[in-house]
N, C-alpha and C positions, 0 to 999 in steps of 0.2 A: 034207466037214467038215474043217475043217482039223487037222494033226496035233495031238496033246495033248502040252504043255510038260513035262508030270510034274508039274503041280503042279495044285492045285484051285485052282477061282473065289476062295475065299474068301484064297486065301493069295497073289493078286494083290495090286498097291496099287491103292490108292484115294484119286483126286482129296481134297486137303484142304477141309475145309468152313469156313464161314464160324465163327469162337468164336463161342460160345454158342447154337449151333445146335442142336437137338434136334429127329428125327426126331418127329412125334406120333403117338400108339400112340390110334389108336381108341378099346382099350379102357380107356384109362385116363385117370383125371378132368385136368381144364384144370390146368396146376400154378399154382401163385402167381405173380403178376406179380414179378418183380426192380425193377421201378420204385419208388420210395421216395413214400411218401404225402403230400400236400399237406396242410398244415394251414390251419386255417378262418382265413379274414381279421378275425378280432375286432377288433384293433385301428378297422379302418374301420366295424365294426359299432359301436363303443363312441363313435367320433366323432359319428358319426351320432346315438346314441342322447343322447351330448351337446346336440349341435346342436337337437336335439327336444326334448329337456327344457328349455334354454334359451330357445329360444321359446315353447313353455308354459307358462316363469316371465314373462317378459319380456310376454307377453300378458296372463298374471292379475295381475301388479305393475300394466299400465297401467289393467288395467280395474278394480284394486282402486283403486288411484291417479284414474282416473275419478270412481267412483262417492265417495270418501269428501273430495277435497278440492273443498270448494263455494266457490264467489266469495263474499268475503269482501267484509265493508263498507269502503268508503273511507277510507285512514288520513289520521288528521287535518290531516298537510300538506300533502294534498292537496288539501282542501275549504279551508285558510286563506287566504282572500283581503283585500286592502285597502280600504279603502273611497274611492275616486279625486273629489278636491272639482276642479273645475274652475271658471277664471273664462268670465264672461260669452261670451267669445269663442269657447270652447272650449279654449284654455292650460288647463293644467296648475294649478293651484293649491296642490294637496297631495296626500297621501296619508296615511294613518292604517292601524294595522296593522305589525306585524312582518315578513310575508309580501307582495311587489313583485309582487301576482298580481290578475287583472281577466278573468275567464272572459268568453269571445266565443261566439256562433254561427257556425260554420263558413262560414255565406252572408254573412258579413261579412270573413271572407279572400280575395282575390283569386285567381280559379282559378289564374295563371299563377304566385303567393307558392305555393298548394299544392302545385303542379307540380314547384314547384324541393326543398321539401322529401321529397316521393318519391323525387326526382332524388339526393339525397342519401343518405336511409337506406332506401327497398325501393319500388325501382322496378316490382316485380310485386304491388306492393299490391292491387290491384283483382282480380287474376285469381289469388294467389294464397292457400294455406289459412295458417291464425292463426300455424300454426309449420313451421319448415324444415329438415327433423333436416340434411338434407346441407350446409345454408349452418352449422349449427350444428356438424357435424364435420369441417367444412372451417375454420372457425376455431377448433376447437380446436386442429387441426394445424396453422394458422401459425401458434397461442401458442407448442406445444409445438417448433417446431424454427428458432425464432427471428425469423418473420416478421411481428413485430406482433404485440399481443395486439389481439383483437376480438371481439364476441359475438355473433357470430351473430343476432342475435336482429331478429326483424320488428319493426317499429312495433306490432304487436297488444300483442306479449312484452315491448316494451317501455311500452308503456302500463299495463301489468299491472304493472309494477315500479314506476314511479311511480304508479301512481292506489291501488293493491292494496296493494302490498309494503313496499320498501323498496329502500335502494341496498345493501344489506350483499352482498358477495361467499360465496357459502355454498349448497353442493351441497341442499340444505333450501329455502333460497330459490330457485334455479332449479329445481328440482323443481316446485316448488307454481307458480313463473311459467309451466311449459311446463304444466299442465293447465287453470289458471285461463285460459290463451291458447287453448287448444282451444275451452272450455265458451262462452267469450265470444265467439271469431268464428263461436260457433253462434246465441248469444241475441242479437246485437249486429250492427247493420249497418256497411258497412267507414265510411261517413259518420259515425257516433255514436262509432267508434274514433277513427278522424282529427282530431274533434273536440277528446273526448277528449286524445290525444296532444300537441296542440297547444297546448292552457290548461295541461299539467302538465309539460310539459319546459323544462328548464334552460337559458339563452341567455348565462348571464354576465352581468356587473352587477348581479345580485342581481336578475335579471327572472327569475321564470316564464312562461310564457304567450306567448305569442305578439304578443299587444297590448301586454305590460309591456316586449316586445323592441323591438315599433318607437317605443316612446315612449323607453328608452334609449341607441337608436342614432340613433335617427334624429329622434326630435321629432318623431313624427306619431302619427298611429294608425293600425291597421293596414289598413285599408282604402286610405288612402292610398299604400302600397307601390309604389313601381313594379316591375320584372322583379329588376333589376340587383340590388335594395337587398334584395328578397324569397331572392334564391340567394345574398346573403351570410349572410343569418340563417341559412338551412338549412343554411350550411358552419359556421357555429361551433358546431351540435350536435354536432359531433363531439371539437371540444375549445373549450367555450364559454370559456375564461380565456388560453389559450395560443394562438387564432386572432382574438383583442382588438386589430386592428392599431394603434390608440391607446396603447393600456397595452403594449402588448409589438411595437414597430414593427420588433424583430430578426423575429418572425415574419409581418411580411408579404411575402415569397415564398411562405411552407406556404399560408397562408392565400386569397393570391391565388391560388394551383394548385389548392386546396381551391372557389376559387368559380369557376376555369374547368371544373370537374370539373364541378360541377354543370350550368354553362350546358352544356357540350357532352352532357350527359346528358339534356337537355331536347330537344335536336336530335336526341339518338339515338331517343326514346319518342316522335317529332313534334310535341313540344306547343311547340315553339317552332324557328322558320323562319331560315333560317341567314341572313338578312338583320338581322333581330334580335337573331340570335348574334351578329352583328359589329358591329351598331350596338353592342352593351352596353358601360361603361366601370366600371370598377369602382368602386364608391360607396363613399367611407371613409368611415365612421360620424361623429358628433361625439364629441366629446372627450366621455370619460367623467365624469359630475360624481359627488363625495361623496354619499353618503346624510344629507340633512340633514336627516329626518325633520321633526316640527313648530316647527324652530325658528325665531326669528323672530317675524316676523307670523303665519306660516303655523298655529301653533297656536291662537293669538284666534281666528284664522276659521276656524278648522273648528272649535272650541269652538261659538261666536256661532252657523254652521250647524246645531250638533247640539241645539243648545238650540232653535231656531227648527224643526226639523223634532218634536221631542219636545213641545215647549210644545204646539204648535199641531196635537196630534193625528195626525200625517202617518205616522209611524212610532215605533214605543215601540223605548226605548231598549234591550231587550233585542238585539230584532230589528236594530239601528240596527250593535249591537256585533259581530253574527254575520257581517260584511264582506257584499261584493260588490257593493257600492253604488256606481252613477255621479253623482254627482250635482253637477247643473250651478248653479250660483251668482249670484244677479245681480250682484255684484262687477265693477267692472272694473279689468283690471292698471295700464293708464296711470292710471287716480283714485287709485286705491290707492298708485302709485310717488310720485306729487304729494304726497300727504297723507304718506306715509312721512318722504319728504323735505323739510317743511315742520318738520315737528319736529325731524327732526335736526339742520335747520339752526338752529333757533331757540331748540331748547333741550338738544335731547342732546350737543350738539356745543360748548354754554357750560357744560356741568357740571363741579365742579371738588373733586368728594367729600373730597378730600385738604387742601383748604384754607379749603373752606366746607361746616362737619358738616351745616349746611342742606341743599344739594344733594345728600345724599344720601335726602332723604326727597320727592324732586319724581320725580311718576308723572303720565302724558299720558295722557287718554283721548279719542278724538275718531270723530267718524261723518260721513260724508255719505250724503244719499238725495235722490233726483230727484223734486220736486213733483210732477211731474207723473203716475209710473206710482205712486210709493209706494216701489220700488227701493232697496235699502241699493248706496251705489255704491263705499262703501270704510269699514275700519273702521281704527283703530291704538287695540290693546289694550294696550300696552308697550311696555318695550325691547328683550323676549325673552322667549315665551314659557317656555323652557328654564331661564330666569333668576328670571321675574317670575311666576310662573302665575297669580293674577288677572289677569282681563278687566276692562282699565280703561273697556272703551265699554260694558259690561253689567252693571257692578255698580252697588246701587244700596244705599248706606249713605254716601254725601257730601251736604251739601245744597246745593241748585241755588241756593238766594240770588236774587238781584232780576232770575234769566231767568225769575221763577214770576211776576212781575210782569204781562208782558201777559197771561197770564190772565187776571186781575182783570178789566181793561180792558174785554177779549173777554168775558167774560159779564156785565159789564156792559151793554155794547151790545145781547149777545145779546137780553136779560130785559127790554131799555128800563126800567134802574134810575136810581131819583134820589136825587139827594143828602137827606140830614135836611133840607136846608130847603123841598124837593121840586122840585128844578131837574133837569132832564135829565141824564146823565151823557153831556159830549163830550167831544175834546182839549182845549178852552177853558173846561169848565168849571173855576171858580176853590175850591182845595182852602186849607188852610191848612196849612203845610208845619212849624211851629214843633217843635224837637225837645220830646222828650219831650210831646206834648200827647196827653193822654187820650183815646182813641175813646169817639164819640157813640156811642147807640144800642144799646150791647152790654149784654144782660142777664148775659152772665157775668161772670167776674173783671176788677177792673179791669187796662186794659192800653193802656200807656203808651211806646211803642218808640223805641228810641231812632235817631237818622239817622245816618250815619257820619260818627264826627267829631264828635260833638253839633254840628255844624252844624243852625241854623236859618235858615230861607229863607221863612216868614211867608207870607204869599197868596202863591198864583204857579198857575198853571191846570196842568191834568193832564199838557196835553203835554210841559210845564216839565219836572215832577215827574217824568215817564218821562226826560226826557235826565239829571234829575241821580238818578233812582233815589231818590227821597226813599221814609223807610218810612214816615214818618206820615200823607203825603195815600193811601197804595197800602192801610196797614192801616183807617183809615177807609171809603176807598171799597169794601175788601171787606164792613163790617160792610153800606154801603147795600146792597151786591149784595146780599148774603146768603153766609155762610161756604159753606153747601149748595151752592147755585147757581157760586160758584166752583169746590167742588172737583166737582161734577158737571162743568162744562164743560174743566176739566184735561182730566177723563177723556175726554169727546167728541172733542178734539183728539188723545187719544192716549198720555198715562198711564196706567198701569194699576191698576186701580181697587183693587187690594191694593199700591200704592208705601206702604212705610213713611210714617210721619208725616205723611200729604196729610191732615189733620185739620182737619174745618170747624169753624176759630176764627180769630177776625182774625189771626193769626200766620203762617196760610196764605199770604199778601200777600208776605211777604221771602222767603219759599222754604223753610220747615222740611222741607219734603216732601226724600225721598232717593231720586228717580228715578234713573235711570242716562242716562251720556251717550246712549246710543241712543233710549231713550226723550224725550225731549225733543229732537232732531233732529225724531221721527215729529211730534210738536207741532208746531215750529215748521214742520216740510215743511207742514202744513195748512192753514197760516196763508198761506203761500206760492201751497196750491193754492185761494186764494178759499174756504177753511173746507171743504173736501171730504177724504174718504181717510181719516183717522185711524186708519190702522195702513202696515203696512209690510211687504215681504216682502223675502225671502233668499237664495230658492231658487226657479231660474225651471223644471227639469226633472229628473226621477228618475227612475233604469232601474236595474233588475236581471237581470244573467245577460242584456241585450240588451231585456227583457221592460218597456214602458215602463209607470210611473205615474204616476196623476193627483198633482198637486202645484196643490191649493187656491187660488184665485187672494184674496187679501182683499179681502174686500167692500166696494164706492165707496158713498159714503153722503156726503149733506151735511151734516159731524158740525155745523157752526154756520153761522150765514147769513154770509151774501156779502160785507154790509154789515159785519157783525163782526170778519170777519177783514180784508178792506180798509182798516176802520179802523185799525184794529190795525196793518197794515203802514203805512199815513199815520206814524203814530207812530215807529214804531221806524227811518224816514227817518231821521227828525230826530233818533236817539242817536246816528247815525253822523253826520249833517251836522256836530252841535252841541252832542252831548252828551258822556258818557264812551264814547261807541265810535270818537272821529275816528279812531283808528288804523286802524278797517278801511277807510278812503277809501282804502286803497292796493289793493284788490281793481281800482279804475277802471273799475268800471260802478255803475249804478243798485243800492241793497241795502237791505235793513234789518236791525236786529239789538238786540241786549241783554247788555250788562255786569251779570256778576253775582256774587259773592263771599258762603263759606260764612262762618259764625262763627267769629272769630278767626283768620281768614285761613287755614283749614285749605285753602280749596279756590277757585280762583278762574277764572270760567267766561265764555267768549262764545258765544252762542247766533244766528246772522245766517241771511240767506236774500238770493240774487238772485232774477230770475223762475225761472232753470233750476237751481236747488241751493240745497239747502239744507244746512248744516254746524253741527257745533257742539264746542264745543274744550273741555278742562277740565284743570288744573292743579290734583294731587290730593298733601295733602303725608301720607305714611307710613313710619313707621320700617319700616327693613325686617327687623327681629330682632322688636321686638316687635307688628308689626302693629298700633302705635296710631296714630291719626291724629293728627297735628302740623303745627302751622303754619309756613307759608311766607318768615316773615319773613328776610330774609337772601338768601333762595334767591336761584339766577343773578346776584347780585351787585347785588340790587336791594333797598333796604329794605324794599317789600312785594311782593308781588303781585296785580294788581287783574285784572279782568276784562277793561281795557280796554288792557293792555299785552301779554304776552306770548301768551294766547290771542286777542285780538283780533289780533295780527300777524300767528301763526298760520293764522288763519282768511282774513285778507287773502289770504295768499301762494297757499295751493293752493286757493281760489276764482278765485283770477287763473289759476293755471295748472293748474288742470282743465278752465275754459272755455277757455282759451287759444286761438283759429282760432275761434271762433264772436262772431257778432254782439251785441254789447250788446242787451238789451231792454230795458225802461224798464217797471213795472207799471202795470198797466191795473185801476184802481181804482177800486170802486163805495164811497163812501162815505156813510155815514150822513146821515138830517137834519141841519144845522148845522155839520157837521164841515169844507164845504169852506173857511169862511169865520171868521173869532173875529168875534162877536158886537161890537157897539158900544159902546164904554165913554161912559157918563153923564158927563158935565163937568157939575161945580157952576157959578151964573150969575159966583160973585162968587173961582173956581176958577179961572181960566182959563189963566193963567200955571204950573198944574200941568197939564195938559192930556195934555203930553209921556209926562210921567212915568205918570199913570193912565190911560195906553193902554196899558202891557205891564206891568202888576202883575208879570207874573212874571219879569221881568229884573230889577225895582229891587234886590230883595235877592238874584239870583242870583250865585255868585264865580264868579271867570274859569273856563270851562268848558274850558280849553286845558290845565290840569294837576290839572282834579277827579278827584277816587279816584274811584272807585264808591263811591256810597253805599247799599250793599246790605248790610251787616252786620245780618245778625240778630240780634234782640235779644231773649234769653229773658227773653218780659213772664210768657205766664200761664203758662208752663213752671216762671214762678221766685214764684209766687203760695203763699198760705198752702193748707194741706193743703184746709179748708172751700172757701176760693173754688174751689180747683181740683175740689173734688166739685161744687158747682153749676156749674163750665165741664160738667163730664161730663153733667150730668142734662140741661144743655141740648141736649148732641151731637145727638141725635137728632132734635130738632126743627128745626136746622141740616141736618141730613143729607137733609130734605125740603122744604129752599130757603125754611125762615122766616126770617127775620133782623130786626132790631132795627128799632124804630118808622119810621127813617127812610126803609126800602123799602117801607113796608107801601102806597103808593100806584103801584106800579109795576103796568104790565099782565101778562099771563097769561104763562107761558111756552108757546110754540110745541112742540108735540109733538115729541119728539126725533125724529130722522134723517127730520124732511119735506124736502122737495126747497125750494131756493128760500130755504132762512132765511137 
């Protein structure tokens, strides 16, 4: 053991220990840690619990939002559409309506016009849901940090704004867009969206729709489209006024980068092959025209349409007014440009209101329609309608004057009436033309008419009497008809059996009746088609929304025989050869016709027909403050106005050039017993030396036919009769109105049942 130091263990040193080291004593409990305690991470619990409530709300807002906002009915500018009149060709003719809108079915867009527009606003149409929150918070954030503003929004969301909503900018209205967008790409195929979208978006020019776009860009319809012209539309959705490269040509570079955006987007989605990509060239639109709504012609004929689709039962005029009507017109633009231009040249174009107060009360009504279908091929209702708003070719308070004339004739023929002495009635039968001479035979008032001019012309045969329009042999030959029997065969030809004044009394013969221009065109077209047709149509097809309807064809009927109206056309040769109609020999084919002038010249009229057209003119004088009818005298610088001047010229000029390229015809005429040939005049034994002269009774007293008026002036006989005669004109009406008339028909044969084939 080694020696001891002197000192004990304990008062050795001792290696230094580690601070804070403490032996541990067994018996004694664990002491407290010196570690300082952690506190609980609330803050991340509190986010959290944020973040959970938030989505909690955020899920019961969508599904309160869900269940309480329901698709709402379609706001009214959306369903506002125009009703689109078109001429025969398919041109354009009008539009009616405030709203440039024409709903299409989708299978009437061309796939690759669809293609481009997906190409343009949501190329994941097909494969994607109604709404896009991430395309929607990705442009709020290029609003908000300067990149453009833009909205997110799909084609569904946008559809929902136009068809649903509105355009208003408003945390309210996209709200209600983003769930009305949901509910709908659930009820609603992406095909009935697309549709949809396509008839209610905005293209500029005042076009909604898709079809209103390519008819103001381009002149077509939409079907028509090709690629090129289809990816320019889908780029002006985006800025339909400011990508107009017409109206605004500083924007076409955006525009044109706007339409290669789209072509190359079609490349990218396949739908179009980069051969086609490169063939494309960019299509500048045409020049954008004014909205010239119904002005013009353009309101006459859609008036003239609307009244012809309502008259005649097709569509009632409620319905007529709720838009989205196609409807195709038999109209044609070149007849219509002729006829426009026939006027203006003849008489709008010599008006001179400032120096002759006359020409300011001259108003043109005129019509043409094709013998042959019944067709209206053009109408001129005014100067404007904007200006004039009567319809001068369909009003009917003027009177037609000595165009009422071949009626007489015609139902003469028809009836096989004879004269009071009981002689046949042909062109050669011999009437006695003396002015003022009493008609035979009438049991009502007397009535005594007078001839224009008191001109007296003594014997002279019928057909005379049509070239110089005499009233006295026309109101006589009415009493033989029978006044009934006249105004029945008006109507068979095509008057309408309620025309003011068509009253069966010899007075019927000068024209008291107040048909309308168009009405008496349908006449005289009859007479044209060898006495068949006697009506007319307007409107050759009608669609809605694509969906097509029946549009009534008017019923062919042989309104009067063959013979009758044949006749009848023999005659009215000879007003144009010879009578007061030569002016329309400048037409230069084969025609007939009739000079006819209203009482006191208020209104002075030609009524004519080739084989292919038939036309009829009328020069109507009204003040235009107080809407009373006034005479012509003065007007266009002429001391009167006849039937056989400035409507007959008229009538010449765009009869010549409406046929204009087609071949003259010559008619093909079945004429009556007697009519081809004038009968043989008697020569006394110890007469012979007049011989000359009693061969054409009706030249001896005729005046030079080179500068006769029309003698068509009507003459109020029984109109101007004492109170008593005029009650026994009335008691008689009726028995008139059943084709009796005055002793000197009373030998005539049966009438032929109406509308048999063959009369």
């Amino acid at each position: 053991m080694p020696p001891s130091s002197g000192t004990s263990d304990s008062d050795a040193p001792r290696p230094a220990r580690p601070t804070g080291w403490e032996p541990r004593d067994p018996t004694l409990s664990t002491p407290p840690s010196r570690t300082p305690k952690r506190r609980p991470r609330r803050p991340l619990r509190t986010l959290f619990g944020l973040l959970l409530l938030g989505t909690l709300l955020l899920a019961g807002a969508f599904a309160a939002g869900y269940l309480l906002v329901e698709i709402p009915p379609a706001n009214s500018a959306a369903l506002a559409q125009s009703n689109v009149y078109l001429y025969r060709d398919g041109t354009t003719l009008a539009r009616d309506g405030e709203v440039n809108r024409e709903n299409i079915r989708l299978d009437r867009v061309p796939l690759t016009v669809r293609q481009a527009v997906l190409a343009a606003e949501d190329r994941d149409f097909h494969t994607s849901r109604a709404v896009d929150p991430k395309a929607m918070v990705r442009a709020a954030w290029n609003t908000v940090t300067g990149k453009g503003r833009q909205s997110g929004s799909t084609i569904t969301q946008q559809y929902v704004k136009n068809y649903y909503l509105g355009q208003e900018q408003t945390l309210t209205r996209k709200a209600k867009e983003f769930f009305i967008a949901i509910k709908l790409g659930r009820e609603k195929s992406k095909e009935d969206i697309l549709q949809g979208y396509l008839n209610t978006s905005y293209f500029g020019r005042n076009a909604y729709g898709l079809q209103a776009a390519a008819r103001a860009y381009y002149g077509k319809d939409v079907e028509d489209l090709d690629i090129a012209e289809g990816a320019y539309l889908a780029s002006v959705l985006k800025a339909p006024s400011a990508y107009d490269v017409t109206t605004h040509p500083e924007n076409r570079a955006k525009a044109v980068a706007r339409w290669n955006y789209v072509l190359d987007g079609m490349v990218t989605e396949g739908w179009l092959t980069r051969a086609d990509r490169a063939a494309a060239r960019f299509p500048t639109p045409q020049t954008a025209r004014p909205a010239t709504g119904l002005s013009g012609q353009r309101g006459y004929l859609v008036q003239a349409v609307e009244e012809y689709l309502t008259e005649h039962g097709i569509i009632d005029e409620k319905t007529l007014a709720g838009g989205g009507f196609r409807i195709t017109t038999t109209l044609e633009p070149a007849t219509q440009d002729a006829l426009v231009q026939a006027v203006e040249e003849r008489v709008i174009s010599k008006l001179d209101p400032d120096n002759a107060p006359t020409d300011r009360f001259v108003r043109v009504g005129a019509a043409a329609i094709d013998p042959a279908s019944g067709k209206v091929l053009a109408l001129y209702g005014g100067v404007d309608y904007t200006r004039q708003y009567v319809n001068n070719a369909t009003r009917r308070d003027y009177q037609v004057g000595s165009t009422f004339k071949p009626f007489v004739f015609t139902a003469a023929v028809q009836s096989g009436a004879q004269t009071q002495q009981g002689e046949p009635i042909t062109p050669y039968t011999v009437y006695d033309g003396s002015n003022r001479r009493p008609v035979e035979g009438w049991n009502g008032a007397p009535y005594d008419p007078a001839n224009e001019d008191d001109e007296s012309y003594g014997e002279l045969a019928v057909g005379a009497a049509t070239d110089l329009s005499v009233n006295a042999v026309y109101a006589q030959m009415a009493v033989d008809v029978g006044p009934g029997h006249v105004r029945r065969t008006a109507v068979d030809l095509g008057l309408p059996g309620s025309t003011p004044d068509l009253t069966a009394s010899p007075s019927i013969a000068l024209g008291a009746a107040t048909a309308s221009v168009l009405d008496m065109t349908t006449a005289y077209a009859t007479l044209a088609a060898h006495g068949r047709h006697g009506g007319y149509s307007l409107v050759e097809g009608l669609s809605r929304d694509g969906q097509e309807m029946a549009v009534p064809a008017p019923a062919s009927r042989q309104a009067v025989s063959r013979e009758a109206a044949d006749t009848t056309t023999a005659i009215l040769r000879s007003v144009i050869e010879t009578g007061t109609g030569t002016a329309a020999q400048a037409v230069g084919r084969p025609a007939a016709g009739k000079t006819g002038t209203a009482e006191d010249d208020k209104a002075a009229w030609f009524a004519g027909y080739t084989p292919e057209l038939a036309a009829v003119v009328a020069l109507m004088g009204q003040d235009p403050e107080s809407g009373r009818q006034e005479p012509l005298y003065g007007a266009l610088g002429q001391p009167r106005i006849n039937g056989g001047g400035t409507p007959a010229e008229i009538w010449a000029q765009f009869t010549r050039e409406a046929l204009a390229g087609t071949t003259p015809r010559d008619f093909d005429l079945q004429l009556m017993p007697g009519a081809e040939e004038p009968p043989p005049v008697p020569q006394a034994p110890d007469a012979a030396d007049a011989a000359d002269a009693a061969a054409a009774p009706d030249a001896s007293r005729a005046p030079d036919t080179s500068a006769a008026p029309d003698a068509s002036e009507v003459s109020g006989a029984p109109e101007a009769s004492t109170a008593p005669a005029r009650e026994a004109r009335e008691a008689l009406e009726e028995q008139y109105e059943l084709g009796e008339a005055g002793p000197g028909a009373a030998s005539r044969g049966p009438r032929p049942p109406r509308g048999t084939p063959g009369q």
